[in-house]
C-alpha positions as CSV (number, residue, x, y, z in Angstrom):
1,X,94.5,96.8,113.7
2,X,95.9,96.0,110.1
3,X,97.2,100.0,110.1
4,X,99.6,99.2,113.0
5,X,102.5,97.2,111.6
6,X,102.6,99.8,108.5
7,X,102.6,102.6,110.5
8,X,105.7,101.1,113.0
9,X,108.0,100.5,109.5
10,X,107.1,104.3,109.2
11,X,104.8,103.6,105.8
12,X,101.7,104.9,105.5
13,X,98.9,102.5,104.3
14,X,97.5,103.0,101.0
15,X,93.8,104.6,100.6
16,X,92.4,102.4,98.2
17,X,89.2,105.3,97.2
18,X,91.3,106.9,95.1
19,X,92.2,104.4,92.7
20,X,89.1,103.1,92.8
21,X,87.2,106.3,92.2
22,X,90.0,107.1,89.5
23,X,88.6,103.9,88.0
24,X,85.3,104.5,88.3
25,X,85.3,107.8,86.6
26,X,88.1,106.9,84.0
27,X,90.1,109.6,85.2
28,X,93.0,109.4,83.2
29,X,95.6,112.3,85.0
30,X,94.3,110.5,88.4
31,X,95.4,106.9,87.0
32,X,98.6,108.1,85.6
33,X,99.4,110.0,88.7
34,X,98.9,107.0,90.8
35,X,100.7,104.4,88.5
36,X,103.6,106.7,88.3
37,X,103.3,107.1,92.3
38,X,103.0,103.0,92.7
39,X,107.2,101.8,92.0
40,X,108.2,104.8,94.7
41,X,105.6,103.6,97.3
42,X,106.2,100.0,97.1
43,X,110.4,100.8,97.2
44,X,109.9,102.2,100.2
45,X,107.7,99.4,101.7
46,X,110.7,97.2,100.7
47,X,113.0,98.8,102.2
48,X,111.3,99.4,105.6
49,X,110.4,95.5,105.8
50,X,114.1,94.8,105.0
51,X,115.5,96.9,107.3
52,X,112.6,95.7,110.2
53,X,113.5,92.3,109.4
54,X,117.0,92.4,110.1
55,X,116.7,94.4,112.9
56,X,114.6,91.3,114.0
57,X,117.4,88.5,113.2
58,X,120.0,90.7,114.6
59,X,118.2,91.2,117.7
60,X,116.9,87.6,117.7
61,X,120.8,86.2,117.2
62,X,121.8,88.9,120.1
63,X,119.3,87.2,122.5
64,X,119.9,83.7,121.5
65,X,124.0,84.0,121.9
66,X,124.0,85.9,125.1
67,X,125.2,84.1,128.0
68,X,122.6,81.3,128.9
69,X,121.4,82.3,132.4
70,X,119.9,79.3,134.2
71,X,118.6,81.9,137.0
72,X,114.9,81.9,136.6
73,X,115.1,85.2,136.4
74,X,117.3,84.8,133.2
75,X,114.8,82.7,131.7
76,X,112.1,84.9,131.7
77,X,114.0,87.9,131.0
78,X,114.8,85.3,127.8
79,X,111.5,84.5,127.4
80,X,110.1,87.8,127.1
81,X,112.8,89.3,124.8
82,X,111.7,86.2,122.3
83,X,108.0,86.9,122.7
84,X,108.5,90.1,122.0
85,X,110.6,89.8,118.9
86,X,108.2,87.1,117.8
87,X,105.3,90.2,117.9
88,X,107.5,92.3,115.9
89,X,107.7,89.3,113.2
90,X,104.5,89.1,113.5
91,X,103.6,92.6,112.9
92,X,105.8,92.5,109.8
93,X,104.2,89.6,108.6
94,X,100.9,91.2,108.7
95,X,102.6,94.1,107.5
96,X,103.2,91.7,104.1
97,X,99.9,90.2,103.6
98,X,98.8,93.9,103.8
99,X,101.1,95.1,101.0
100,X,100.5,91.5,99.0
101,X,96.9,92.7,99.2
102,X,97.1,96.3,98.1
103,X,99.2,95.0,95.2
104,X,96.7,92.6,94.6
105,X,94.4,95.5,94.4
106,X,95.9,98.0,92.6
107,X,96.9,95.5,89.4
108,X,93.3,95.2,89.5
109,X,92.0,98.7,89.3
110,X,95.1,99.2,86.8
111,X,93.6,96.4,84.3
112,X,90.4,97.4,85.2
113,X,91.2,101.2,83.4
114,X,93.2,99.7,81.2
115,X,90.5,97.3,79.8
116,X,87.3,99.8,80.1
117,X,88.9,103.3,79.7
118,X,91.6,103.6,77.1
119,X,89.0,101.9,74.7
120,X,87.2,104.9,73.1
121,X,86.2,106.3,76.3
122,X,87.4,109.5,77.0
123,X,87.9,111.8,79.8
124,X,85.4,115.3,79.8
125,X,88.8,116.9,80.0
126,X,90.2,115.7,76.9
C-alpha cells in the first residue's frame, strides 16, 4: 500500500483531485492556495524522511556493533533486527518515489495553469 510508508513518517499523502480539478476549472484562489501550501508540505516530508532515516542508521550501527553472539540464537535475533530495519528502508524508499512522484505531478498541474489559465482566461469570480 503506497499510503503506508507516508503515513508511518506521520505525513499525510497528497490528494492529487484538487489540484487537478483547480486546473481543470482555472481556479485561481484554489491554485494559489495550493502553491502557497506546497514549500510547507514538502518541509515537512523532509524532515520526517531525515529524521526516519537516521533513526535507521542509528539503529542499524547499534545492531551491527553490539556484541557478535555466535549462539544461534544470537544470529537470528541479528538477522531479524536487520530484516526488519531493511523494511523500514524500504518503506522510506517507497516513501521517496512517492513524494518524487507527487512533485512530479504538481509542477505539472502548476505549468499546466500557468500556460492555459493566466493567458486571458479568467475566473467567473473575477
Amino acid at each position: 500500500m503506497i499510503a503506508l510508508p507516508l503515513l508511518l513518517l506521520g505525513i499525510d499523502v497528497p490528494d492529487p483531485a484538487p489540484a487537478l480539478e483547480a486546473v481543470k476549472a482555472c481556479d485561481r484562489v484554489e491554485m494559489r492556495s495550493l502553491i502557497r501550501g506546497e514549500p510547507h508540505r514538502r518541509t515537512k516530508f523532509a524532515a520526517a524522511a531525515y529524521a526516519e532515516q537516521r533513526a535507521i542508521a542509528q539503529e542499524r550501527s547499534t545492531v551491527l556493533s553490539g556484541p557478535s553472539s555466535t549462539t544461534p540464537s544470537g544470529q537470528v535475533t541479528t538477522g531479524t533486527a536487520l530484516a526488519q530495519l531493511d523494511g523500514r528502508q524500504k518503506q522510506l524508499d517507497d516513501a521517496r518515489a512517492t513524494e518524487k512522484s507527487w512533485r512530479d505531478l504538481f509542477d505539472e498541474v502548476r505549468a499546466d495553469y500557468l500556460a492555459n489559465c493566466t493567458t486571458g482566461k479568467r475566473n467567473a469570480d473575477d
